[in-house]
N, C-alpha and C positions, 0 to 999 in steps of 0.2 A: 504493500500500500504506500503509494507516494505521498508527498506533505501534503499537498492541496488533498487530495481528496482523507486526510484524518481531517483537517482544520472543515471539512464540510458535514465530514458525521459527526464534530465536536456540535456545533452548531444547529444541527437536525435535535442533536441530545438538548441542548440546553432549548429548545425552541417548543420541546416535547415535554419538558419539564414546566417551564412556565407554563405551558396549556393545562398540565395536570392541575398545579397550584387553583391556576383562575376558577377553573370549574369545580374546587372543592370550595369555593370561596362562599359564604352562604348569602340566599340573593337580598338578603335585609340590607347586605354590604357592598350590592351593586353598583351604587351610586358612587362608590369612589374609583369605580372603574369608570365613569363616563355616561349613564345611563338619564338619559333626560327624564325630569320628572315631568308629567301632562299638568300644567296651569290650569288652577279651578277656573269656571266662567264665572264673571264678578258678581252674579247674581246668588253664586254656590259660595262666594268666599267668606268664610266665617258661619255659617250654617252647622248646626248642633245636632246631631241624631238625639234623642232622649226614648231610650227603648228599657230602661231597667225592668221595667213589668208589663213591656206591651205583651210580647215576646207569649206568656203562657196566660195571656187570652186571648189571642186571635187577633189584637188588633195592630195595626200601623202603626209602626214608631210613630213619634214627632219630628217633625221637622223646623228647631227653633231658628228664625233670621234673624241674626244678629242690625244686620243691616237697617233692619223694618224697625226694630226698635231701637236703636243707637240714634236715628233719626226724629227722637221723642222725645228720649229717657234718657239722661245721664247713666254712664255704667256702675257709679256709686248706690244709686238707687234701689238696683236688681240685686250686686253683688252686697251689699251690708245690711241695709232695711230691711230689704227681703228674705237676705239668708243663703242666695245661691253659690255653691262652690265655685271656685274659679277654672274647675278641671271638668271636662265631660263624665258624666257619671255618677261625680261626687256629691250630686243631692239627690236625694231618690223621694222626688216627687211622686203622689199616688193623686188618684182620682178625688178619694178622700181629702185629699187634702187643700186641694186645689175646690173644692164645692164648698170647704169649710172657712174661704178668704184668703188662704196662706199660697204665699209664693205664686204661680201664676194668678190663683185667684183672687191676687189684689187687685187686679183690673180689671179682668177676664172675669165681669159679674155679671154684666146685663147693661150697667152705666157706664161706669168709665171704657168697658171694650164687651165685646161679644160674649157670650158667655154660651158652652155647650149645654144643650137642651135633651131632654131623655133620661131616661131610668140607666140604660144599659151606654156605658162606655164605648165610644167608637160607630155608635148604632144612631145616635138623635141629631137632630139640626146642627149643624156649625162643627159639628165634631173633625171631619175631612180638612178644615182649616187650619187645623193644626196636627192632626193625626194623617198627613199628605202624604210621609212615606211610600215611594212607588205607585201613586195615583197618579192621574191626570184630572188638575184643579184648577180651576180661575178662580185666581185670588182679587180680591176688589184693590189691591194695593201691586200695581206694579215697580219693580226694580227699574224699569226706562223709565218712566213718568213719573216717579218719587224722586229719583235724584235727575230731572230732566234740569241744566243750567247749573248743576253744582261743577267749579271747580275739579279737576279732573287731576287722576297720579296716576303714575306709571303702573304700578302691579295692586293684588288685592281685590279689592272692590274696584279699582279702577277711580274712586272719590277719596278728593281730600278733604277729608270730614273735620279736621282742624279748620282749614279755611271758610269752609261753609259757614261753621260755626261762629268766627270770628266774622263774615259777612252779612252776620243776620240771616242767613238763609233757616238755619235751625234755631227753635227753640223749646230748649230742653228742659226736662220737670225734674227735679233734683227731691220733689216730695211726695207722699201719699200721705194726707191726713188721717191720723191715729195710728200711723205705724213710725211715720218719719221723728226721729226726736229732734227737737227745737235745739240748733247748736250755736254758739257764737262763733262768728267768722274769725277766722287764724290771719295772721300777716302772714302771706304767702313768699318766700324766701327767694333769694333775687335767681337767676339766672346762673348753672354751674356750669363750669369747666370742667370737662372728664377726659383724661390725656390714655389714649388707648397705650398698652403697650409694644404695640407696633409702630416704630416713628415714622414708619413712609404716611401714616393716614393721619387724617386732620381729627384736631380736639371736637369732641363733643359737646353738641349744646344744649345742656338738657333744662326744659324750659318746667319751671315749676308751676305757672299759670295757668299752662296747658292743659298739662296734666291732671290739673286738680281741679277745672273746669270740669272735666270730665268723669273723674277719680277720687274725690275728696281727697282728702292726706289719710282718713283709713283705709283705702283700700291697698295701698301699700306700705306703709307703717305700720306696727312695724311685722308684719308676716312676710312681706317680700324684701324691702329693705330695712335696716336696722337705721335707728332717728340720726345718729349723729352722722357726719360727713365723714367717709371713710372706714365706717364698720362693716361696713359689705364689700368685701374684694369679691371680684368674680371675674370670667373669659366670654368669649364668644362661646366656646363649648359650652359654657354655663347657659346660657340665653340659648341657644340653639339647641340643649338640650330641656325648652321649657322652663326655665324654671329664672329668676329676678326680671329682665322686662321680658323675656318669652312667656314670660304669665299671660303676656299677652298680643305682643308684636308675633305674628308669623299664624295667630291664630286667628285673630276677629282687628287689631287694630295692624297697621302698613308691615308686609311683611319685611323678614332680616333682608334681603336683597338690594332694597331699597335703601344703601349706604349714608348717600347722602342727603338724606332726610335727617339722621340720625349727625354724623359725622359733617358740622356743616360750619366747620371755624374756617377761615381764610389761610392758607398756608402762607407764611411769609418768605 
């Protein structure tokens, strides 16, 4: 055997080798091979299944829109007033409970919103409006004609719902009477500078106004972050894996992709 042709069955080996590797790779882990993920449609971004007990009665999950009520309701509201966890799954809402005023049924009564009609779950008027899962529904609330003239962003929803919001377009209920407690307004803290640990990228501007327009200071104090400056170290793995602002960026507010949203100081 001449040198060219070992240097070509060295090559066939190592080429036969890496092929083994990839295909034992598990496909959770495909994505770091290059494997595109398929973009929600902005009308699906941010949308909740809630199936804890449809499941072993026959009926349709829910399909919560984020969208349709972020367009109303501040997220302070649902997630503390109300009770709801900040993770899919994590409140396990029943029928019962929802006929008895709690959590959806603070609204969902008959006044403030629709309320489902019937003895039997999933069976009486208005129920398909929220129980949509794999139906075909007309909703009285369209996704084109709700946000028709809002403001527009690159991924997500496709809306920039801070802007809207700051243009008057939205306005948002931050109360239900008899459940909302009466609080005194906090001075809300100026404007921080968050210096990433990679220097090629620009300091973060993370706007405490915003946020808290939206957020109150409970819903991330201190469960997601700790009160002082500084007491939460964290990475983009950390965020990316869910958890300090992937509480909620990447799920219902602008997803991680969208850099310079986030990342928005001026490089000198």
């Amino acid at each position: 055997m001449n040198m060219n042709s070992g240097k070509k069955m060295l090559l066939i080996g190592l080429f036969a080798v890496l092929a083994a590797v990839i295909a034992l790779v598990p496909i959770g882990m495909a994505e770091t091979f290059g494997v595109k993920r398929t973009a929600k449609k902005p009308q699906d971004y941010g949308n909740v299944q809630m199936d804890n007990f449809t499941g072993p009665k026959g009926v349709a999950p829910v399909v919560f829109k984020h969208w349709l009520h972020r367009a109303r309701y501040t997220c302070r509201l649902c997630h503390v007033d109300l009770g709801f966890a900040m993770s899919r799954g994590g409140t396990r809402v029943t029928e019962g409970d929802i006929r008895a005023g709690l959590y959806c049924g603070a609204c969902h009564n008959g006044k403030t919103a629709f309320a489902g009609e019937g003895t039997r779950t999933g069976q009486g008027k208005n129920c398909d409006r929220c129980h949509s899962y794999g139906k075909e529904v007309t909703f009285s609330n369209s996704f084109a004609e709700l946000t028709k003239g809002f403001p527009r962003a690159r991924f997500g929803n496709r809306v920039d719902w801070l802007k809207a919001e700051e243009l008057g377009l939205l306005t948002l209920k931050d109360e239900i009477p008899g459940l909302t407690i009466k609080r005194k307004s906090l001075k809300k803290p100026e404007d921080m500078e968050l210096r990433p640990l990679n220097n090629a990228l620009p300091d973060i501007i993370f706007s405490h106004e915003k946020h808290a327009t939206w957020n109150g200071c409970e819903l991330c104090h201190p469960d997601l972050f700790g009160v002082k400056k500084g007491a939460s170290v964290y990475t983009m793995q950390d965020i990316f894996g869910g958890r300090y602002c992937g509480a909620c960026h990447d799920k219902v507010a602008f997803p991680n992709m969208d850099c310079q949203l986030c990342h928005t100081k001026e490089v000198s």
